[in-house]
N, C-alpha and C positions, 0 to 999 in steps of 0.2 A: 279242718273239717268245719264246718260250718249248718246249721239247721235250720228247717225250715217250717213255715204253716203248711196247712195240710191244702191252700190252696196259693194262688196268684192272681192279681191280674192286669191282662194282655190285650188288646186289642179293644179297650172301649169308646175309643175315639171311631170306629168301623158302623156299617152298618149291620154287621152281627144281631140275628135277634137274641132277646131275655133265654134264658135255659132255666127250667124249671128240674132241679137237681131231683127230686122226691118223685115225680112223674115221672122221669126219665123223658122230655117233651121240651116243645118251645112256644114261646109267646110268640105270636107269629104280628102283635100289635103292641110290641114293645123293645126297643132296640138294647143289644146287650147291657152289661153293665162292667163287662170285663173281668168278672170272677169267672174262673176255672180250677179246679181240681188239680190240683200237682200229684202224680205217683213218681217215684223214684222206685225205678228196680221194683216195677208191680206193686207196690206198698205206697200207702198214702203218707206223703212226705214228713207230716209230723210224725213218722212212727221211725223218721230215719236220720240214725244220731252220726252217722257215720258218712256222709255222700262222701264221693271222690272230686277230686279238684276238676277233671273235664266234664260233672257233672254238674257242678255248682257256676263254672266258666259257661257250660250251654245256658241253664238257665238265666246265669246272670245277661247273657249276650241279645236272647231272645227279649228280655224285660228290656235291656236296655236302649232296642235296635228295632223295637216292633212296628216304629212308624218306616220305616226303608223295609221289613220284610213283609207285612200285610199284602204291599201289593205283588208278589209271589205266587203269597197263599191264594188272593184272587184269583188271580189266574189261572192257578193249578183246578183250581175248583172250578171253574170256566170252562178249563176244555174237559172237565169231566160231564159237563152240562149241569153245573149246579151256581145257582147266584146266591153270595154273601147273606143277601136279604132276607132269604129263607132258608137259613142253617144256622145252628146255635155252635159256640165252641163248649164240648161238654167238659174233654179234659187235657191237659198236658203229660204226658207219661215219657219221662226221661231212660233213655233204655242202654246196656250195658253194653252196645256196640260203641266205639269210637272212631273217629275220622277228623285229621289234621289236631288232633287236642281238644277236639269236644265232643262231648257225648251226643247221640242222634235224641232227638224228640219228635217223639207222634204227637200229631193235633188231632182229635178224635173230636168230630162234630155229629152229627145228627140234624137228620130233617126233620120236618113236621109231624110224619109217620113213625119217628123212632126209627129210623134206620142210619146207619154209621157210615160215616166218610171217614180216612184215613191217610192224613199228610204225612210224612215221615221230612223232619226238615233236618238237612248238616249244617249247620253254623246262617249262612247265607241263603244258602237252596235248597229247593225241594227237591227229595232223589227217589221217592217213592209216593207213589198214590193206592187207596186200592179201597171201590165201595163194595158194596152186597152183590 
């Protein structure tokens, strides 16, 4: 078992805009900076002393593979009609579904409006999308 902060960060190499956590909003003139929100099992990660091993293998996989999956997630986000540019990564939420020994993770982004995008990635791929 292993613990974690209560955030991560993922993609700051991207054109991802800043997320302004307290707003719930994005800097639409400021490019991320790669913090995200980590929930494990709906709970903010420092609150969990106990993860499982495919969930600590997702996380660790995604930190350590972000530069080969970003451009997935572009995509995925593409054919939804939405560009990188103007979308912030709000959070990471590791979810108690499993597939090949890791846990699924949601990318839960947000447009300039507040409104939520929703990646669902397995290890490699994206296997669900789903906005407002």
């Amino acid at each position: 078992m292993r613990e974690f902060d209560s955030t991560i960060t993922i993609f700051a190499f991207s054109d991802l805009r800043l997320v302004d956590r307290n707003a719930y909003s994005i800097d639409q003139n400021e490019k991320t900076n790669g913090l995200v929100i980590l929930y494990i099992d709906g709970k903010s990660a420092d609150f969990v002393h106990d993860a499982y091993e495919e969930e600590v293998r997702a996380i660790d996989h995604l930190v350590d593979n972000q530069q080969a999956i970003f451009p997935q997630v572009k995509v995925a986000l593409s054919e939804l009609g939405r560009d990188t540019n103007s979308l912030g990564l709000y959070s990471a939420s590791v979810q108690d579904k499993i597939e090949d020994g890791y846990a699924l993770i949601s990318l839960n982004f947000i447009d300039g409006e507040g409104e939520a995008i929703k990646l669902t990635l397995s290890k490699d791929s994206i296997v669900y999308t789903k906005t407002p």
